[in-house]
N, C-alpha and C positions, 0 to 999 in steps of 0.2 A: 383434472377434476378436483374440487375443491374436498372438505374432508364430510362434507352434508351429502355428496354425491356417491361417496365410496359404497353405500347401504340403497337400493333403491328398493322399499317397499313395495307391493301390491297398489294400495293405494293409502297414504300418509291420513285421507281423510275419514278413511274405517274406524269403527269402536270395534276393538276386539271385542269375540263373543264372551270371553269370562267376564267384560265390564259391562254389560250390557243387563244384566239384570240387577245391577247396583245404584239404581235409583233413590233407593231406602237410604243409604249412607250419605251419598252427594244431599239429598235432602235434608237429613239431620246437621250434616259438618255446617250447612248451605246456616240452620239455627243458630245451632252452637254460636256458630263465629258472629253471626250478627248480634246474637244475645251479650256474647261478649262484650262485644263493642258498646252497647246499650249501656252496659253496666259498668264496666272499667276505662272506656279510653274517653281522653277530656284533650275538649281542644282549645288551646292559650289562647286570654284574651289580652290586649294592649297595656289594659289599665283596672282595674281595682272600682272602676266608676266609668265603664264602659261595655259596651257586649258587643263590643268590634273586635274582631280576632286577630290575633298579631298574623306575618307573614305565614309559619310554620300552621296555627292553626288554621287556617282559610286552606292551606295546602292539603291536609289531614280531611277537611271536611267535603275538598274537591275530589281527595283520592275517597274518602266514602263514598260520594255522590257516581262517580264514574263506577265504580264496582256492580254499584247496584245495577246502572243502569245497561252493564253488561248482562248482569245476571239476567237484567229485563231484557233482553234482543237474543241471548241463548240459553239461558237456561236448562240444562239438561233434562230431561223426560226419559220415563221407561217408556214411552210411547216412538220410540226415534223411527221405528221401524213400519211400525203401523201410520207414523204421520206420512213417511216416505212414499208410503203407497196412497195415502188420499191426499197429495201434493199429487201426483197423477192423474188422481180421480179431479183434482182442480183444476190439473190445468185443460185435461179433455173436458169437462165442463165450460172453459172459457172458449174451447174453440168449435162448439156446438152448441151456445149459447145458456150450458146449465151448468153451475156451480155450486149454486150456493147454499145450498144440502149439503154439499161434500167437507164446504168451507167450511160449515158450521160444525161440524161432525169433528174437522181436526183440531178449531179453536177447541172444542169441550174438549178430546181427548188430550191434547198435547201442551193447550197453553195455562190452564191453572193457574201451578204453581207459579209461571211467568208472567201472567198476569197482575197477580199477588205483589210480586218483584217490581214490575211496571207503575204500581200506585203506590207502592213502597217514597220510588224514585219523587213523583209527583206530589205524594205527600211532606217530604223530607225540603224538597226545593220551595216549596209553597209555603211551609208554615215552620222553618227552623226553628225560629226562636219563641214560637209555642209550644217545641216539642225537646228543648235546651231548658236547663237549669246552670244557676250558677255551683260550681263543685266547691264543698263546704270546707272554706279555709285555705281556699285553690285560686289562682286568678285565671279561672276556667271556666270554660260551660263544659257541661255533659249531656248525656241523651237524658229524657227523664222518660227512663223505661218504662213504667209502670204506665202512665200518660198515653206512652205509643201505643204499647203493648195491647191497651183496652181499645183500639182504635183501629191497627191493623193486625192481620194474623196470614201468615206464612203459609203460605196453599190451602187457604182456611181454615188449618187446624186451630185452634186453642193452644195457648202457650203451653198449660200444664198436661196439654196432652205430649206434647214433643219431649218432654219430661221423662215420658214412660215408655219411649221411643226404644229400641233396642239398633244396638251394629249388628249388619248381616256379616259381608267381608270381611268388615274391619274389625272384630270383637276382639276381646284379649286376652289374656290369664286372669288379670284384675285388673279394676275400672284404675285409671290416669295411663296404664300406656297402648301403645299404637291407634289407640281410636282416632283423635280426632287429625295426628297426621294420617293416617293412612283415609280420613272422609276424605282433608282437602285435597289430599292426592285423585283419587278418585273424583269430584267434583272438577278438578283440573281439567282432569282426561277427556272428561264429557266435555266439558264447555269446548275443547278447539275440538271434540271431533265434532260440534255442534257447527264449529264456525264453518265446515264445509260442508255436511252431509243434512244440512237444514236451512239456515240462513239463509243459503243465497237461493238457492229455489223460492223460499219464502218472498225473499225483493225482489226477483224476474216475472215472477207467477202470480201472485197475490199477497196485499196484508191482511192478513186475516186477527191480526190483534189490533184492536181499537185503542185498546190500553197501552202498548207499545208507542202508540203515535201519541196520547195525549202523554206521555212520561215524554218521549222528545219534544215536543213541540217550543222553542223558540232553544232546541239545542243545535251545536254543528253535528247533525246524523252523519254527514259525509267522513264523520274521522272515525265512523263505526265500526272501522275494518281488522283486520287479522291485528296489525299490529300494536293498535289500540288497545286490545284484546288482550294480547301479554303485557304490555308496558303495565296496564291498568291493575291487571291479577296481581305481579308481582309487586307493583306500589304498595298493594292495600295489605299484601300478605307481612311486608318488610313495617307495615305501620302498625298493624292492627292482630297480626297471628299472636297468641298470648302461649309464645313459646321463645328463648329468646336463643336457646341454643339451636331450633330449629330454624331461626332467620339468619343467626351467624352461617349457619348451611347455606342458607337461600344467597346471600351477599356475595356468597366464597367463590359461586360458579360466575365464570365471564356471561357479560349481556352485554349484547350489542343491539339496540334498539331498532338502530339503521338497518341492522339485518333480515330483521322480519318484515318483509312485505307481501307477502301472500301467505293464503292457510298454511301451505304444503311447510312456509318456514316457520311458522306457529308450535304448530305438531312437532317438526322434527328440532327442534327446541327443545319443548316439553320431554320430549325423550333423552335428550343430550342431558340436560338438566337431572332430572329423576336417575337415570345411569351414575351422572358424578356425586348427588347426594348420595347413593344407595351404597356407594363403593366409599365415601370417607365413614358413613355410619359403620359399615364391616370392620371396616381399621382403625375402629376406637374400638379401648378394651369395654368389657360390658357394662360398668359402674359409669361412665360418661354420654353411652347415648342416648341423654336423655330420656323420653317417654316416647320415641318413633321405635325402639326395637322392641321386638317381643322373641324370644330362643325360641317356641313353642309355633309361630308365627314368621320364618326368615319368608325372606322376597321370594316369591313363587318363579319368577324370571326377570330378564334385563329387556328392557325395548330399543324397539320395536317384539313382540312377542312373536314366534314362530305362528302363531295365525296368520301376521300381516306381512310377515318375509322370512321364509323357512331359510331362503339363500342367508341373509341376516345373520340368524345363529350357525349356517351351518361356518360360516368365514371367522366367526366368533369364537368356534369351538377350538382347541388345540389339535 
């Protein structure tokens, strides 16, 4: 047995219950980083008298465009539970001929914010270089946030309302550390436990987002799978996270891309991963880890968490 088999969870594609009411943060981090991006990352263009992008920016702006439109196909919801159950209520609908009460009931509860993400995608694809500026004294273009910003809004709140946003889990001693790694973490966790315990009932059973289909529409939907899912995460985190000691982390851990072909190797990834950062952050002395440690704040536990495989820690333990 390989070294992924040595731990065999409950089921890999669970949200543990501590992460399941952290919507709030995933939401926020889900801002932040896009706001980011908005504001500081610029993607190279050829020439000085061109708005063709070189190789590296066209790359930058496909790893943009792929993130989102993850975000669009799973976007995490505090509703994971409640959609779970009117995914049942859909599908016994289709096979007595009534749904579409139920259908409707999960798009409002559960796809919002993913909706949001889905015209995000279709907006950004559609109108780039209406919504690009050239960056001043840069041979760049940039997002011209302000432009966007009045156009789209993020599970439709108002910009300056995410502003006055607070961290649930992720809060800290004082604002610059642990917040916004510990959102993407959290954001993480959701999206693959999204990629099995939502998703694929969603494509067996019914689409119930209109907006998900017009965000793909003339894409390849077929590479929308598990593996897609991390390669794409990790691109965008390694491009766009506005931490650099936090990426040097993200780089440090092996990825094998070939390796991930189903949820189950998504998930248990995402935990192999978060384990080996959690443990090189421990064995820096305190002045070095960045703004992911907080002493007030240490890791509540290692994953898989004793929710999802008690046998887990107990082989863990000494």
């Amino acid at each position: 047995a390989g070294e992924e088999d040595a731990c065999r969870p409950r089921s890999p594609a669970a949200l543990p219950p501590e992460l399941r009411p952290r919507g709030a943060d995933a939401e926020l981090a889900t801002g932040l980083l896009l706001h980011e991006v908005w504001e500081q990352a610029e993607f190279p263009l050829l020439s000085g008298f061109s708005r063709k992008l070189t190789e590296h920016g066209e790359q930058r702006r496909r790893v943009l465009l792929d993130m989102i439109l993850v975000l669009c196909k799973w976007f995490p919801t505090d509703g994971i539970d409640r959609g779970q159950q009117l995914l049942e209520e859909v599908a016994s609908g289709l096979q007595t001929g009534f749904g579409g009460t139920a259908a409707r009931r999960l798009e409002d509860s559960n796809m919002h914010c993913r909706s949001s993400l889905c015209e995000l995608h279709t907006l950004l694809r559609r109108q780039w270089y209406k919504l690009t500026e050239r960056a001043p004294g840069r041979r760049a273009l940039r997002i011209h946030w302000r432009r966007l910003e009045s156009r789209w809004r993020l599970c439709g709140l108002r910009w300056d309302a995410w502003q006055r946003q607070h961290w649930q889990h992720c809060r800290s001693t004082f604002a610059g550390t642990r917040q916004l790694p510990c959102g993407v973490w959290v954001l993480m966790h959701r999206i693959f436990a999204q990629l099995v315990s939502v998703s694929f009932a969603w494509s067996t059973v019914v689409d119930v987002s209109a907006a998900a289909s017009r965000a793909a529409r003339g894409q390849p939907w077929k590479r929308l799978d598990s593996g897609f899912a991390v390669a794409t995460t990790r691109s965008f985190l390694v491009e766009f996270l506005p931490c650099k000691v936090c990426v040097r982390h993200l780089l440090s851990v092996p990825f094998a891309p070939e390796r991930v072909k189903t949820r189950r190797d998504a998930v248990l990834w995402l935990w192999r991963m978060h384990n080996d950062i959690s443990r090189i952050i421990a064995e820096q002395p305190l002045q070095e880890r960045a703004f992911g440690a907080d002493p007030p704040f240490p890791p509540s536990h290692s994953w898989p968490p004793a929710s999802l495989c008690p046998a887990c820690v107990r082989a863990a333990a000494p």
